[in-house]
C-alpha positions in Angstrom: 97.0 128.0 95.5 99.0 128.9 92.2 102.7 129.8 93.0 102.3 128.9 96.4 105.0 127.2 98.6 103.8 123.7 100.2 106.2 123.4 103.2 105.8 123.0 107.3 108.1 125.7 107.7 108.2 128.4 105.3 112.2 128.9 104.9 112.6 125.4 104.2 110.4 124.7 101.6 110.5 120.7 100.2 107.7 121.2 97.6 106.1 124.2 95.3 102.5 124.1 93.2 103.2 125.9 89.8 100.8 128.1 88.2 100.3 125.4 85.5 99.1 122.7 88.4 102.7 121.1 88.2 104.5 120.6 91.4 108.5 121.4 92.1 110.8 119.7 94.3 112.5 122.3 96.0 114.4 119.6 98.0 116.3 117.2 96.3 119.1 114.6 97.2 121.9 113.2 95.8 122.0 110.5 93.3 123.8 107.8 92.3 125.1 106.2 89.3 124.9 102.6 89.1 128.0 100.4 88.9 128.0 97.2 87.0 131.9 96.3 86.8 133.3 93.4 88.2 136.8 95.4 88.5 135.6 98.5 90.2 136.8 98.4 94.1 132.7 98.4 95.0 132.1 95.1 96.8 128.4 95.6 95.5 127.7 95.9 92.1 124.5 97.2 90.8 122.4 98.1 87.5 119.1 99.6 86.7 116.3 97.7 84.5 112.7 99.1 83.7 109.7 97.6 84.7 107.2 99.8 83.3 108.1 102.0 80.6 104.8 103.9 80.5 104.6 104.4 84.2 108.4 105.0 84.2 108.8 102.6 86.9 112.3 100.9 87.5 114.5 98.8 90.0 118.3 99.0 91.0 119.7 95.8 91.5 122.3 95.5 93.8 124.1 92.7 94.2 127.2 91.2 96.6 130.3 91.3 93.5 131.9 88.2 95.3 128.3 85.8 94.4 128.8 86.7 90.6 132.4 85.0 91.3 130.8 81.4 91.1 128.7 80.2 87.7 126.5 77.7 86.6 125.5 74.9 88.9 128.5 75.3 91.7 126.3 79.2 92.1 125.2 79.4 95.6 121.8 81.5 95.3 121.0 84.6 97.8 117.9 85.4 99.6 115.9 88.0 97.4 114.8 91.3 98.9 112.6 93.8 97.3 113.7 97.1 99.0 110.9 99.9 98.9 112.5 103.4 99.9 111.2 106.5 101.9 110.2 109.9 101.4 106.8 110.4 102.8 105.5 109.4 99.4 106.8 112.6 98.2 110.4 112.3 97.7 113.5 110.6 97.1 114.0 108.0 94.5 116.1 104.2 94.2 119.0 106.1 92.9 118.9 108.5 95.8 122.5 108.2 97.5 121.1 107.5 100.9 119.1 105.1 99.4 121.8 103.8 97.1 123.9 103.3 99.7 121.7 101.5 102.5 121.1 99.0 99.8 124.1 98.0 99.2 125.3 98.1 102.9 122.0 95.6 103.1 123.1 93.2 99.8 127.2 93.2 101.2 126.0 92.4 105.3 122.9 90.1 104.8 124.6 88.4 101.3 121.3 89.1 99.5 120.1 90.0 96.2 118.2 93.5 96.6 116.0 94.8 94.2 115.7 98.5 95.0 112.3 99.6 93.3 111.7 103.5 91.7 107.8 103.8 91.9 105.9 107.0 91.2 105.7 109.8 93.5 102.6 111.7 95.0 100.8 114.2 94.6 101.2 113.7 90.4 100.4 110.2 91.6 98.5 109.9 94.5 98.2 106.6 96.7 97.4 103.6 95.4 99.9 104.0 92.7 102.9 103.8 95.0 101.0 100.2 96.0 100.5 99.2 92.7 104.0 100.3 91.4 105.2 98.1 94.3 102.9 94.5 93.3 103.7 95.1 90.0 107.3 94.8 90.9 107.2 91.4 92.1 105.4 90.1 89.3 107.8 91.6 87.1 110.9 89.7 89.3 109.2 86.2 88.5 109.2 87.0 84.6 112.7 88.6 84.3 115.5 86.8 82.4 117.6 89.2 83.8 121.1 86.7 84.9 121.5 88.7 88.5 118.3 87.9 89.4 117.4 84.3 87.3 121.6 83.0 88.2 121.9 84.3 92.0 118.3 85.5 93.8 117.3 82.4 95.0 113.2 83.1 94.3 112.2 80.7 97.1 113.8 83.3 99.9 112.1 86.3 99.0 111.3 89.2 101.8 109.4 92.3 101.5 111.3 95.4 103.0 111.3 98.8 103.1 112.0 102.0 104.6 109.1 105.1 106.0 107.0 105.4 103.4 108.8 102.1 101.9 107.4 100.3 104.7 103.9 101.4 104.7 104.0 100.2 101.3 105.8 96.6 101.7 103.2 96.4 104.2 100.2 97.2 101.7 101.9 95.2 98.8 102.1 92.7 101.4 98.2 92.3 101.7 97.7 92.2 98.3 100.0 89.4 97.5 99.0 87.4 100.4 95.4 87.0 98.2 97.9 86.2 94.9 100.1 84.1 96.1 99.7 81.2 92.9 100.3 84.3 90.8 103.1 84.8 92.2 104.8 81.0 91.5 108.0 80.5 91.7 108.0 83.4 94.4 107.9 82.5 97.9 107.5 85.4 100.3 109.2 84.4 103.5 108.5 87.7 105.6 107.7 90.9 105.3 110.5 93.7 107.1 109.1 97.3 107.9 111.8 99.3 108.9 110.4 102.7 110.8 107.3 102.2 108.9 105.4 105.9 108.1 102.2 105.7 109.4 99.7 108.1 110.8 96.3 109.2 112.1 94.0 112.3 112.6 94.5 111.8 116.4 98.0 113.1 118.2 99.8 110.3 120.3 101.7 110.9 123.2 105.2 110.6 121.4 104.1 112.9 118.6 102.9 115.6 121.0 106.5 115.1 123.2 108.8 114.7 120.8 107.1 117.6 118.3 107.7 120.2 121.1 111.4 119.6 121.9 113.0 121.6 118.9 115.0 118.4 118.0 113.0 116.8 115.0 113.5 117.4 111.6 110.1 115.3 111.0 107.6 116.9 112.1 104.1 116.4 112.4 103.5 119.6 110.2 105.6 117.7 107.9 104.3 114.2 108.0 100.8 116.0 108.0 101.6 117.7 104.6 102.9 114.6 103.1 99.9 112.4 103.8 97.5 115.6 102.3 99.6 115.3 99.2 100.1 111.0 99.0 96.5 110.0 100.2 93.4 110.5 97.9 91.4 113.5 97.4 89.6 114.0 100.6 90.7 111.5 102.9 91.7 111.9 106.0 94.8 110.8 108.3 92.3 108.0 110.0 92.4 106.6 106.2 93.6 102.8 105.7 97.0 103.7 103.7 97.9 105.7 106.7 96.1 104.4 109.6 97.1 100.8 110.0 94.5 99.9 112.5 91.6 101.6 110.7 89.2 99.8 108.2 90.5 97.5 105.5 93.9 97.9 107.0 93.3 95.8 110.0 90.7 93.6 109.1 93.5 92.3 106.4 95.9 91.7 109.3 95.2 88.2 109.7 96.3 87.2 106.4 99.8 87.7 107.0 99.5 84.7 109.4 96.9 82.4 107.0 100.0 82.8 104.6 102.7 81.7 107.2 104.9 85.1 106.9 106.6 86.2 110.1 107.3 89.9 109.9 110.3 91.9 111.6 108.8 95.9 112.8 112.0 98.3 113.9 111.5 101.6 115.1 113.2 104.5 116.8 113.1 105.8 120.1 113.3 109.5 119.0 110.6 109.1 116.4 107.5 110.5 116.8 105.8 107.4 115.3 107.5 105.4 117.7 104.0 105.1 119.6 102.2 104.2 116.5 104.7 101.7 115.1 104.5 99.9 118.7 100.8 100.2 118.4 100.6 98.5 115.3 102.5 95.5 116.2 100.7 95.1 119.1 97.4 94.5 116.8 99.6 92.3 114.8 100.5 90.1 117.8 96.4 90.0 118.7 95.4 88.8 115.3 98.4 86.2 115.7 100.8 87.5 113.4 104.4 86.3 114.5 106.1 89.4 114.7 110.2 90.0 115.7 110.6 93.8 116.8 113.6 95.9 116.9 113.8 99.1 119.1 116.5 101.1 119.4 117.9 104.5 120.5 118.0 107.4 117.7 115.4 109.6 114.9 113.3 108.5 112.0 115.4 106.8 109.3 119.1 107.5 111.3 120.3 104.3 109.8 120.4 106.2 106.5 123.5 108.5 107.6 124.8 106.8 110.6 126.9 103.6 109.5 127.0 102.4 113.0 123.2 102.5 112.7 122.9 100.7 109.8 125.0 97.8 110.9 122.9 97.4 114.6 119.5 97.6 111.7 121.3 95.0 109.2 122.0 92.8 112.4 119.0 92.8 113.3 117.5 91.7 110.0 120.1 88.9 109.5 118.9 87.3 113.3 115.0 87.1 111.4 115.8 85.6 108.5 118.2 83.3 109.4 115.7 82.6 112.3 113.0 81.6 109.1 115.9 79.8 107.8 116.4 77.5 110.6 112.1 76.8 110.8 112.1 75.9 107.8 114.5 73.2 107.8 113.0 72.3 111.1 109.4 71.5 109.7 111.0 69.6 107.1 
């Protein structure tokens, strides 16, 4: 396979295998620097700390500019939420524009702190390390001094989110925290939020065999196929756990979600060809009586990344839950 192309479509390549065994991005996006001053016209600032310097692992905080206005104890503390991006795995990075920017449309709308966390890409890292990269974060939140987070994240309001791939791995992150959750002191994970989660199997569904056929989609399943043979392990099939919610591990852990009290929020996309599997797996998450808000709306896999309108109907959405966990809590108190 030396020097070959790795691509659903040979004249748009997105990935290359070198003769040395070393892989090239042929498709890259934009980045972003951050911006950290308080004069800048931004109304979110944001900076970059490490997390692990061997595993070059790192987060983007972004945070509303008004919060840092107000210091000491008159500092009104913002839900906290760990923001895992997409790419299939594969691609993309925090400091990818797209990404950059729907993170700080989510810290200015819901007035959150959002910790947008860098993990390592497959295949030079194949899955679990995404999942690892992505507990470790969280454990690396609760020992920070860092003043945006220790000042403003209020660490009692935390949410799990992300985006595609992001949200397959909140969701795996999810299960393993739900088993560490004294570890995790003073977190408190409220809720996990999978926003067009990428999931998959070896079986076609109806929406994938529809909507793969109508010359509209830029994901494909030749696509989403190649990006699970490069992210899962060595020899594993689609009907794996890490992409197959409702096979093995995957959905016997299901339950956990509600022995730990989390509600979870699923949105998906009418024009996506997971839209079948997404509904699916909330479906299985209802049966093993998971409390679960859905969003479904009109529009392609990850639109909310370049349509602002988009964004604001998905941001919307996600205020309604947790201001809806909000109001329970005080409730049952």
């Amino acid at each position: 396979m030396s020097d070959q192309t790795l691509s659903s479509n040979e004249n748009q390549p997105f990935i290359k295998l070198n003769p040395d065994g070393s892989y090239t991005r042929t498709l890259s996006y934009p980045r972003s620097q951050p911006t950290a001053d308080q004069d800048s016209n931004t109304p979110v600032l944001t900076k970059d700390l490490a997390i692990n310097d061997v595993n070059k692992t790192w987060a983007r905080i972004h945070i509303p500019k008004e919060s840092l206005a107000t210091t000491g104890p008159m500092a009104v503390k913002l839900p906290l939420v760990v923001y895992y991006h997409g790419g299939g795995f594969v691609l993309s990075n925090a400091d990818s524009t797209v990404t950059h920017d729907l993170c700080d449309h989510l810290a200015e709308k819901l007035l959150a702190v959002v910790v947008n966390v860098d993990y390592r890409l497959a295949p030079e890292h194949r899955l679990p390390a995404a999942y690892d990269d992505g507990v470790e974060a969280l454990h690396w939140i609760k020992k920070t001094n860092d003043p945006w987070l220790t000042n403003f994240a209020d660490f009692s309001n935390c949410y799990l989110m992300g985006t595609s791939a992001g949200a397959n791995l909140a969701y795996h992150a999810g299960l393993r925290l739900s088993q560490q959750l004294v570890d995790l002191d003073p977190l408190e994970i409220k809720g996990l939020i999978l926003h067009s989660p990428f999931i998959g199997g070896v079986g076609r569904t109806e929406s994938e065999i529809r909507l793969d056929t109508d010359g509209t989609q830029q994901l494909t399943t030749s696509v989403t196929d190649l990006m699970w043979d490069l992210a899962l392990p060595v020899d594993s099939t689609r009907d794996h756990e890490y992409c197959n919610l409702l096979m093995g591990g995957s959905l016997d852990s299901m339950g956990r979600i509600k022995d730990v009290g989390w509600r979870m929020m699923v949105t998906g996309r009418y024009s996506d060809l997971m839209i079948d599997r997404q509904m699916g797996f909330v479906k299985s998450l209802e049966l093993k009586g998971v409390e679960c808000k859905c969003f479904y709306g009109e529009g392609e896999h990850g639109v909310e990344y370049f349509d602002k309108s988009k964004a604001t109907e998905l941001s919307d959405e996600i205020s309604s839950f947790m201001s809806s966990i909000h109001v329970n809590k005080h409730e049952r108190c």
